[in-house]
C-alpha positions, 0 to 999 in steps of 0.5 A: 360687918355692921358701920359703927359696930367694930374698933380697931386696936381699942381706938379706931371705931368704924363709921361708913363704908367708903369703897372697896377694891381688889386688896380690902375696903375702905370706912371712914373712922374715928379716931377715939384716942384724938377725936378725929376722922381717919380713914381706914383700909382693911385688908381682905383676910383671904390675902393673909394666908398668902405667904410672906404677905404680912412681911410685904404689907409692913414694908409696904405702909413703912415706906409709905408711912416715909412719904411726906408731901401735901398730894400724898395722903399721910399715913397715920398708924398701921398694923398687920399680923396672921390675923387682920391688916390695916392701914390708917390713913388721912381722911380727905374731904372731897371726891375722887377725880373719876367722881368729878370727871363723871359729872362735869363730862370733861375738863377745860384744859387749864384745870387739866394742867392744873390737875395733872401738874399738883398729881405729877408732883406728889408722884415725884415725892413717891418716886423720891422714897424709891416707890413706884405706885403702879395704879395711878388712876382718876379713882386714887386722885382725891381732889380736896374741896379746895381743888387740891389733889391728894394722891392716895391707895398704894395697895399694889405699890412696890419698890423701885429696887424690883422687891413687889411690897404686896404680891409676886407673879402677877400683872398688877394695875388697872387695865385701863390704865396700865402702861405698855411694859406692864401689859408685856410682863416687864418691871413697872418703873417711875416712868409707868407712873408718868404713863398712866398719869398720861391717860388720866390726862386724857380722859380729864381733857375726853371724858373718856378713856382711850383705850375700851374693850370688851374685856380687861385683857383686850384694853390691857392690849390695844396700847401695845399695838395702837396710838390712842384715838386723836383728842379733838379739835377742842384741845390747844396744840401745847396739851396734846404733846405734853398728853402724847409725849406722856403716852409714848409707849417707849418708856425712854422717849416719856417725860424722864420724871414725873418733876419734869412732867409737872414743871412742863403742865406748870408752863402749858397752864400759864401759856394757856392763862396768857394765850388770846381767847380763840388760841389755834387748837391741835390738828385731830391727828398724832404726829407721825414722825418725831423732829430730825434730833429725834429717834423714831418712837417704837410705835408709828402713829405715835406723838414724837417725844422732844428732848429733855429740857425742849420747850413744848412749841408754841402756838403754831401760826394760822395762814390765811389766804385773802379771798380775792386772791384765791383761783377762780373766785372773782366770778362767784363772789356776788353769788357768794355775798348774797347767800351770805346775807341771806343766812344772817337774816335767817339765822337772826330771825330764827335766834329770835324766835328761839330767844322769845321760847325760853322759859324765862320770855328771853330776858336776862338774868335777875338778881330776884325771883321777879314775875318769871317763871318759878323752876321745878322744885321752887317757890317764891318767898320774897324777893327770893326762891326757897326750895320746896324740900331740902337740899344738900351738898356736899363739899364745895371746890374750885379748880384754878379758880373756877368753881365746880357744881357741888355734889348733891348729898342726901340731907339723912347722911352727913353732908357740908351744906344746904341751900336756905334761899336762891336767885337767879344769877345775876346778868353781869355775873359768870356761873363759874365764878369763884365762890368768894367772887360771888359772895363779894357782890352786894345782890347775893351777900343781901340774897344770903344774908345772915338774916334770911338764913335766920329766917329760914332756919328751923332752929334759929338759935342753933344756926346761928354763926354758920357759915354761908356761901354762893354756888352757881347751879344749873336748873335746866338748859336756860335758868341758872340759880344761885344757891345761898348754902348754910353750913356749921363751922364744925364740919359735917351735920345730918339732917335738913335745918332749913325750911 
């Protein structure tokens, strides 16, 4: 099957393979009856012959087609006999959050909450239309350019009366993902939701999964014997118990809904936004043993599970003991004194000849291209930087805020924006500043004036009236640009116009 070469139902014309899985492949489409792009999922033909598979599959897309609510992909048409099945659906601009997990490493834990927050609230509408999903996973978390989320592939969904929509007799999920009583062969519930959304909290916050093997079964396993491995010094107290409280391998002692995990990620978020600059972090290991009114999870080495309605704790006070207090310091506090003075002298004069090493002679940023060092992959015109050959993004997100690296687009497929200009990023300016904030500064509206987008254009009549936008990106470990991106108010365009 060729892209652009097959129409469904004498309407939906087939574009671009976006992806496939175990139950079909997903194309981006054009809908030819209203003009607009959906997205479409194919049914591979070989689960046709599977009996009752057609019936289930219909049951399926009506239920989902029942579920209305922003974080959950809408459900446009569906279709299914002895002879192809498919499902059309929203087409959401964006990425699937694995894609962004991979590229920023890790999430801070405000845009985790976030994250986890909007997910928990689409999986309860889910939940509300008698749906379990059973494969909630980073892949099937589409986060919008706006950094909304969008929850979307119920191909293994069932309903919560016990009837599987689309196969029997099987452990159905991701491996990585699966919640303890799915691996033990038990009925999947709300509250396997509530787990799996869990571990999606925990890589967001790792940039790994806990749970890693040689072999799906092995992953599949180790949740049912073990806790996960600690999250790390870097996660506030707040995170990991709503994160352990998530995983808690007895379904009873999780969150009771998914509504009641994102009112709780709602609360850590704000706690987060209001908490001092160097809040106390978790210890790196797990609660052992829960408070006296609970009862002790199923599984020792397991965070302890509040009751429902309990606040999470608040940040847990630091104690400090003051130096001359403490046994046996008088005699070597001199000594003490000295080998400190000494390290703050040697590491000022090693600072500076690091400082004096960089790239750019040390100094701070600049609003201009100036006499610094030119990047790779730039040249100086004017009082800016031109790329020395296309470049081409992706759509633009931020998340609670802060502005996310775009994803880099080869300028011959369709694409949002490109670069037409950039400079260095201001001193008094953050690299994780919202796209608007950076747009507000007189320096980069001159910078990525309407003007100098005319000016490099190759087609000045036809650019005319694009949008323009800033975007913070990193060059190396020293320089960061800000990138003046043009883009068509009309959407996505193929092929570089600027140079």
């Amino acid at each position: 099957m060729s892209s652009g070469s097959t129409v469904l139902a004498n309407r939906y014309v087939l574009r671009e393979r976006l992806g496939a899985g175990g139950m079909g492949e997903v194309w981006a489409a054009t809908d030819e009856l209203l003009g607009r792009t959906v997205a479409v999922k194919l049914i591979l033909p070989a689960l046709l012959d599977e009996p009752g598979f057609v019936r289930r599959f219909l049951a399926e897309a009506r239920a989902m087609a029942s579920v209305r609510h922003p974080g959950v992909v809408t459900i446009h048409d569906f279709h299914g006999d002895d002879r192809s099945a498919y499902l059309v659906m929203e087409y959401v601009e964006g990425e699937p959050l694995s894609h962004l997990i991979a590229r920023a490493g890790r999430l801070s834990p405000q845009s985790t909450m976030d994250l986890i927050a909007q997910a928990a609230r689409a999986l309860q509408a889910v939940h509300d239309r008698g749906i379990v999903h059973r494969d909630v996973k980073p892949g099937n978390l589409l986060v919008r350019t706006d950094g909304s989320i969008a929850l979307a592939d119920f191909g293994i969904a069932h309903g919560t009366a016990g009837t599987a929509l689309t196969a029997s007799g099987a452990i159905l999920g991701t491996p990585a993902y699966l919640a303890p009583e799915q691996v033990l062969g038990q009925a999947a519930s709300p509250r396997s939701d509530v787990y799996a959304l869990g571990i999606v909290a925990y890589e967001c916050l790792t940039g790994t999964r806990p749970f890693v093997g040689d072999n799906p079964f092995a992953v599949a396993m180790q949740r049912v014997g073990q806790p996960p491995p600690p999250l790390g010094p870097h996660v506030p107290h707040d995170v990991a118990a709503l994160v352990g409280r998530s995983l808690a391998p007895d379904p009873a002692l999780r969150w009771a809904s998914a509504a009641e995990l994102a009112t709780a990620a709602d609360r850590v978020r704000a706690s987060l936004a209001s908490a001092s600059p160097w809040p106390p972090v978790a210890p790196q290991v797990w609660p052992t043993s829960p408070p006296a009114a609970m009862p002790a999870p199923a599984q020792a080495g397991w965070p302890a599970s509040p009751p429902a309605g309990t606040p999470l704790p608040g940040w847990p006070g630091e104690r400090h003991t003051p130096a001359s207090t403490m046994p046996g310091n008088h005699g070597n506090r001199r000594l003490v004194l000295v080998l400190a003075s000494v390290f703050v002298v040697v590491t000022a004069a090693v600072g500076f000849l690091v400082w004096n090493s960089r790239p750019d002679g040390g100094s701070g940023g600049s609003s201009g291209a100036g006499a610094k060092e030119i990047p790779q992959g730039f040249a100086a015109c004017g009082d800016a930087l031109c790329p020395t050959k296309p470049l081409c993004w992706h759509g633009l997100t931020q998340i609670n805020g802060v502005a996310l690296k775009p994803r880099a687009a080869k300028c011959a497929v369709p694409h949002y924006w490109e670069t037409f200009a950039a400079v260095r990023l201001p001193a008094d300016a953050d690299d994780d500043e919202t796209l608007a904030a950076l747009m507000d500064r007189p320096d980069i509206q001159a910078a990525c004036s309407a003007a100098r987008l005319a000016e490099r254009s190759r087609d000045p009549g036809a650019t005319k009236g694009w949008n323009r936008a800033a975007q913070a990106i990193d060059v190396d470990a020293y320089t960061i640009l800000v990138h003046c991106l043009g883009g068509s108010p009309k959407g996505e365009t193929t092929g570089a116009v600027f140079g």
